[in-house]
C-alpha positions as CSV (number, residue, x, y, z in Angstrom):
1,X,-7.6,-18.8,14.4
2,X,-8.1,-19.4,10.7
3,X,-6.0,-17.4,8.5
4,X,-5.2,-16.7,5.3
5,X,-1.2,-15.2,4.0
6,X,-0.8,-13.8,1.2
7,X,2.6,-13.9,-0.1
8,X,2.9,-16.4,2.6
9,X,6.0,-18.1,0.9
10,X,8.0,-14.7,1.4
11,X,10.9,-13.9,3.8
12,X,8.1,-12.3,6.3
13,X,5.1,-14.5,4.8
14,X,7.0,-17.9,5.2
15,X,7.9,-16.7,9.1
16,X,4.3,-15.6,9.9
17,X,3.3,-18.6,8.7
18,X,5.6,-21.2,10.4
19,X,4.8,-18.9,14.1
20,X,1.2,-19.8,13.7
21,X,1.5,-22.7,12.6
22,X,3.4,-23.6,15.6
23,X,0.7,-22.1,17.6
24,X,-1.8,-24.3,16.5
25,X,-3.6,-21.8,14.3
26,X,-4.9,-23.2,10.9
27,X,-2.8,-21.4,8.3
28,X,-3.3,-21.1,4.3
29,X,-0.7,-19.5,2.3
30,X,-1.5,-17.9,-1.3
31,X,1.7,-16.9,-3.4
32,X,2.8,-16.5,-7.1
33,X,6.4,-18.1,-6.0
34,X,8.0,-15.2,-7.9
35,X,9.8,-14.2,-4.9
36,X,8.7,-17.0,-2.5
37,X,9.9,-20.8,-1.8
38,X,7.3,-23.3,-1.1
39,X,10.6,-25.4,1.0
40,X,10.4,-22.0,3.5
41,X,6.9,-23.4,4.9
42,X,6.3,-26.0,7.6
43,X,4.5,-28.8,6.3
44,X,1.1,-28.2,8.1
45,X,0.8,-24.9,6.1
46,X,-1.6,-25.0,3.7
47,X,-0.1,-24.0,0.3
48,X,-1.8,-22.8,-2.7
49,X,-0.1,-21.2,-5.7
50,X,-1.6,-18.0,-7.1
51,X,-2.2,-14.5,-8.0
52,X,-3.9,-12.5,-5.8
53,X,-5.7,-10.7,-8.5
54,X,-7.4,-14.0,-9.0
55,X,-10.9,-13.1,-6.7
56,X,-12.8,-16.6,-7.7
57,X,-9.3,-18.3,-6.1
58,X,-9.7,-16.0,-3.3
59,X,-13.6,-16.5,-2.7
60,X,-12.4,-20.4,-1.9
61,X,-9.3,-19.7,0.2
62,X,-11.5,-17.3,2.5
63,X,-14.0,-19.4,3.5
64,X,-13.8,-19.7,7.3
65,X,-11.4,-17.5,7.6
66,X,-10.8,-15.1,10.8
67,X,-7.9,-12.9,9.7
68,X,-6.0,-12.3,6.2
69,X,-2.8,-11.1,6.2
70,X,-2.0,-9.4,2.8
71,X,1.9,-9.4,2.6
72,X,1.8,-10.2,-1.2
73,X,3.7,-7.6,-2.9
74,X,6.5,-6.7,-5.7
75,X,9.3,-5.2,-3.3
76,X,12.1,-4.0,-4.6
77,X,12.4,0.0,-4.8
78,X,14.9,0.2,-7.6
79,X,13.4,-2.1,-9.8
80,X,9.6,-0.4,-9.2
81,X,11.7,2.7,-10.7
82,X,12.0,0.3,-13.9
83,X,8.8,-1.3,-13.6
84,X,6.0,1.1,-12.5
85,X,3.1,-0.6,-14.1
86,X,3.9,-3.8,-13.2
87,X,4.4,-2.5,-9.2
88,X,0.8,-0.8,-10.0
89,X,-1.2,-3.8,-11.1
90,X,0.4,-6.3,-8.4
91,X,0.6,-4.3,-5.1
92,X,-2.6,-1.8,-6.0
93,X,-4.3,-4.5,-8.4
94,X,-3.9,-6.9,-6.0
95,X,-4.8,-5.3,-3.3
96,X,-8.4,-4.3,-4.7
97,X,-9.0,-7.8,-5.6
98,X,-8.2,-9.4,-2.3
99,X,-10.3,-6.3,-0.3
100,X,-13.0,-7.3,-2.8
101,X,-13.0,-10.8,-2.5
102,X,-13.0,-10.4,1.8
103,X,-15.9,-8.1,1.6
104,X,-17.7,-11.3,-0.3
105,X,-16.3,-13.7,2.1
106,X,-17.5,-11.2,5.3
107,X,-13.7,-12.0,6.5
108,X,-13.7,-9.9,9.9
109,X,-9.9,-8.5,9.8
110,X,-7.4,-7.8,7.2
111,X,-4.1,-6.6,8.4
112,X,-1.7,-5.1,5.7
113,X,1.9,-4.6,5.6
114,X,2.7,-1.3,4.0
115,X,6.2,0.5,4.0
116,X,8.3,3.0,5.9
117,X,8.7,3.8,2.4
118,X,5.8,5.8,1.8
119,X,7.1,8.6,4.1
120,X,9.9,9.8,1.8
121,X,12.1,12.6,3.0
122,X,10.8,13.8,6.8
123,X,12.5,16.7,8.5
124,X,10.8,15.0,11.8
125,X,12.5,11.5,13.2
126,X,11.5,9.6,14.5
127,X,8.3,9.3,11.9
128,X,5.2,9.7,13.6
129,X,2.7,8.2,11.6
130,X,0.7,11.6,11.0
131,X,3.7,12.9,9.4
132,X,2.7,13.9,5.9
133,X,3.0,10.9,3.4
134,X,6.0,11.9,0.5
135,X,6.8,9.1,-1.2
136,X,9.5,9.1,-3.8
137,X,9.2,5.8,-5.8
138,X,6.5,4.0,-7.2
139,X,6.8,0.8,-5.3
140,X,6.1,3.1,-2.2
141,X,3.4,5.4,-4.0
142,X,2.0,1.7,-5.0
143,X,2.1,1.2,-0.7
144,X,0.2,4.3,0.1
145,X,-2.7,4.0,-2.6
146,X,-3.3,-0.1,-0.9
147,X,-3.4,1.7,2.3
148,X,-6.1,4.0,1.1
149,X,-8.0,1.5,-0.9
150,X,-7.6,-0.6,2.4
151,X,-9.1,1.8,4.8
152,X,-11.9,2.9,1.9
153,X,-13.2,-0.3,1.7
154,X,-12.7,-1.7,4.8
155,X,-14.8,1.8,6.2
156,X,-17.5,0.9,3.6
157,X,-18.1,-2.8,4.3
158,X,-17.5,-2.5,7.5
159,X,-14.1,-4.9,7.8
160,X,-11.8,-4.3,10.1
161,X,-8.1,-3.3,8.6
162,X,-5.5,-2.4,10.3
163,X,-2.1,-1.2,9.0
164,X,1.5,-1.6,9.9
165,X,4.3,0.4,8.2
166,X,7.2,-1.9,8.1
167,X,10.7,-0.2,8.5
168,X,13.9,-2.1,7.1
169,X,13.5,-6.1,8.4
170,X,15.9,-8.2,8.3
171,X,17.3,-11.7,9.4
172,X,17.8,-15.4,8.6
173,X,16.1,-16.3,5.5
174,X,16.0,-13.3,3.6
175,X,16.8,-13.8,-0.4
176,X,19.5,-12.0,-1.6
177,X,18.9,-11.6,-5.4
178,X,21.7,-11.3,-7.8
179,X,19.9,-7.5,-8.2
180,X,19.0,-4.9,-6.1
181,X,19.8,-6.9,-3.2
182,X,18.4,-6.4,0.8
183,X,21.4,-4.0,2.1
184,X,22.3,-6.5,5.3
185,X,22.2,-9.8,3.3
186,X,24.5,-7.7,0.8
187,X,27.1,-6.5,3.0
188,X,27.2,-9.6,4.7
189,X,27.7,-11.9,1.6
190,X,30.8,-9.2,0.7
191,X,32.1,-9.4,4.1
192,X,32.3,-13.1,4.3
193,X,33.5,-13.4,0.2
194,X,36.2,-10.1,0.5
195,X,34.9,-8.5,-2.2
196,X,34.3,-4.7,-2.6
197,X,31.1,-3.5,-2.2
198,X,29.3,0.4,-3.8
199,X,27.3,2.2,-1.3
200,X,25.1,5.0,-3.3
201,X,25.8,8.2,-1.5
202,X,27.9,9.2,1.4
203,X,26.7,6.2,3.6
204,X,26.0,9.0,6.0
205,X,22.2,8.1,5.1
206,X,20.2,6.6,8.5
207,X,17.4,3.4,8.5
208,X,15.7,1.7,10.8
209,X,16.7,-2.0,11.1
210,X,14.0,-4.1,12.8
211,X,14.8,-8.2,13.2
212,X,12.1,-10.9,11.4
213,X,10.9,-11.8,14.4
214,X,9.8,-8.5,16.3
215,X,8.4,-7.7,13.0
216,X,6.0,-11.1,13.3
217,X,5.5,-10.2,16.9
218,X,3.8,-7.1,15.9
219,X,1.5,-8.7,12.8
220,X,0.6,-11.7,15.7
221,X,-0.6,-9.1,17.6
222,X,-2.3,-7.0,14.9
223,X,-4.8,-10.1,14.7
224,X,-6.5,-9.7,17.9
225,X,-5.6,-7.1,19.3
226,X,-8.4,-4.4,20.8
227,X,-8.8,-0.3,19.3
228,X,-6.6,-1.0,16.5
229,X,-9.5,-0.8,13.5
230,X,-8.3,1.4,11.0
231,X,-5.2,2.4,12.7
232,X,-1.5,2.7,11.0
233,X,1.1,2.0,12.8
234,X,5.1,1.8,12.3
235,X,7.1,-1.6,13.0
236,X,11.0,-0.8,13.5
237,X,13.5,-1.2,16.1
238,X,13.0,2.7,16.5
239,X,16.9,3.0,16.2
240,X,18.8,5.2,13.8
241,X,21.5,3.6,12.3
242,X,23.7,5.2,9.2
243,X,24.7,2.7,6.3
244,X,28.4,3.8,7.4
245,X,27.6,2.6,11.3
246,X,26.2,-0.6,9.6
247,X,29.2,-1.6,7.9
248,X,31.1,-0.9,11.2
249,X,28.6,-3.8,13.1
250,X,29.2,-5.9,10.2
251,X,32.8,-6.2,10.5
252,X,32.7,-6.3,14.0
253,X,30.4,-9.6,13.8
254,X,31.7,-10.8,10.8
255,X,35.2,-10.7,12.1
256,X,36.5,-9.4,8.1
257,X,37.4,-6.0,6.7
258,X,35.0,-4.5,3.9
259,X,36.4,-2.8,1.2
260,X,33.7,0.2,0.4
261,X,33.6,2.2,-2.6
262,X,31.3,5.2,-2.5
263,X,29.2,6.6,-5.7
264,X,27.5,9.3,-6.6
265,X,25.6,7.3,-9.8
266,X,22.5,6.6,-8.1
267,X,21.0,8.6,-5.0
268,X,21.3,6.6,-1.4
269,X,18.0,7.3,-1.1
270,X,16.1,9.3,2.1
271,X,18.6,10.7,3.8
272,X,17.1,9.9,7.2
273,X,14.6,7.4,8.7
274,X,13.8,6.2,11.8
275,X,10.3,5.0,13.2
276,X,8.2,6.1,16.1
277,X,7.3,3.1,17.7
278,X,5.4,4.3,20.7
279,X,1.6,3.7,18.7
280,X,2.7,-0.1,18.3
281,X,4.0,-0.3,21.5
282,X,0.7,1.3,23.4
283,X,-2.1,-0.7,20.8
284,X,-0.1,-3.8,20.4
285,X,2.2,-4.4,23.2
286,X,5.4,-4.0,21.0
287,X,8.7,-4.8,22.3
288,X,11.6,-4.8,19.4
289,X,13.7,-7.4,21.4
290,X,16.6,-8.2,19.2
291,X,19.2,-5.7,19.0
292,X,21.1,-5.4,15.3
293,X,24.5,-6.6,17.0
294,X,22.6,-10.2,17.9
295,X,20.3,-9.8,15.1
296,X,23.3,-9.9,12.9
297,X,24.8,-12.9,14.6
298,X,21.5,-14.9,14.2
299,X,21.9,-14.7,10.6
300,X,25.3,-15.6,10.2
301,X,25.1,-18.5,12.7
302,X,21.5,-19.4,11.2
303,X,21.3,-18.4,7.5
304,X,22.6,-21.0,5.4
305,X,23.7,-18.6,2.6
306,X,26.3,-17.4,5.9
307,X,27.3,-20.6,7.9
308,X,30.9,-21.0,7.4
């Protein structure tokens, strides 16, 4: 295939990208590098640096092209809270111009990667993905209007779209800003350092940990795969696991002692989510394979941030 990443540079972009390039497939990678690192990429990647709001850019990048994966996004749910205009214009902006420039291009495919995000607050769990969309933050209100901009489009132009709702991934690789940090790579950096570390709320508070690769397993598959136009679908390990029950693994693989401190400033977020996984599994052929025990070993024994 011919394919086109966008925010290809990123923790999952960099990971799609360096699969199918391994594969053979002809990959070209559009990011702004404001979250990415060009050095992630295999060197048979295509790179270009660039906005995805940019739809002349875009008209050359999709030329040829079988399949665009639109991964570029702002990410982070506390700063979106700061930030909501910028989240707007780059994850709903963006999307717009890139749906707009594949209808030119007469791409065939586009699959997106929303958020378990956009389901807020579910008495239900696992999430189904006809549970009622509730979002609580603007980066994952800025999730569920791409989807519908996505399907919109793609219904009037006739391009196929498919959408997967990725839960919490994690795994070797993943940045850990000096701000609003991933929760794994954070816990793990305070393990391994000694320090003490705030959980927001009780810790009580459940998520759905899903490993880097079972995540790219599923957007491999989203490419070809048969019945899956206009479909959502949710990506997770489909495995409940409190913040408190994280920290437990942690110090189990870690081998150190976390010192916790627990405050009420902020809220913990959701206080439980978990993903359905049997859609994926029946359209796509999804497997989660790596449990969080050995998904938490990989990074420590893989992730240079970790190796001791």
């Amino acid at each position: 295939m011919h394919v086109l990443i966008t925010g290809g540079a990123g923790f999952l972009g960099a990971a799609l990208a360096n699969r199918l390039v391994s594969q053979g497939h002809h990959v070209r990678v559009l990011d702004d590098l404001s979250a990415g690192d060009r050095d992630r990429l295999d060197r048979r990647v295509a790179f270009t640096r660039g906005d995805t709001r940019d739809v002349p850019k875009l008209w050359s990048l999709l030329r040829g092209v079988d399949c665009v994966y639109h991964l570029a996004a702002r990410v982070s749910v506390p700063e979106s809270v700061l930030y909501p205009v910028e989240y707007n214009a780059v994850n709903v902006g963006g999307t717009v111009a890139l749906m707009t420039a594949v209808r030119d291009a007469q791409v065939r495919r586009v699959v997106f990667t929303s958020s378990g995000a956009a389901y807020g607050e579910q008495e239900a769990q696992p999430v189904p993905e006809t549970s009622p969309l509730r979002p609580q933050t603007p980066y994952a209100v800025s999730k569920m209007a791409a989807e519908q901009y996505i399907l919109a489009i793609g219904a009037l132009w006739g391009i196929e779209t498919c959408i997967l709702r990725i839960f919490n991934a994690y795994g070797p690789g993943q940045p850990l800003p000096p701000a609003h940090a991933p929760v794994i790579p954070q816990l793990l950096k305070q393990a391994l350092g000694g320090g003490s570390l705030v959980i927001y709320g009780s810790g009580a508070q459940t998520r759905d940990f899903v490993y880097v690769s079972d995540v790219v397993d599923a957007l491999q598959a989203a490419a070809t795969a048969e019945g899956v136009n206009r479909m959502v679908m949710n990506i997770g390990s489909g495995v409940e696991v409190s913040i408190n029950e994280l920290v437990e693994r942690i110090e189990q693989v870690s081998g150190r002692s976390l010192h916790i401190l627990h405050s009420s400033a902020e809220s913990g977020g959701v206080s439980r989510l978990v993903a359905d996984i049997r859609l994926a599994r029946e359209k796509l052929g999804f497997r989660p394979r790596v449990t969080l025990e050995e998904g938490l070993r990989r990074v420590l024994m893989e992730d240079p941030q970790f190796m001791r």
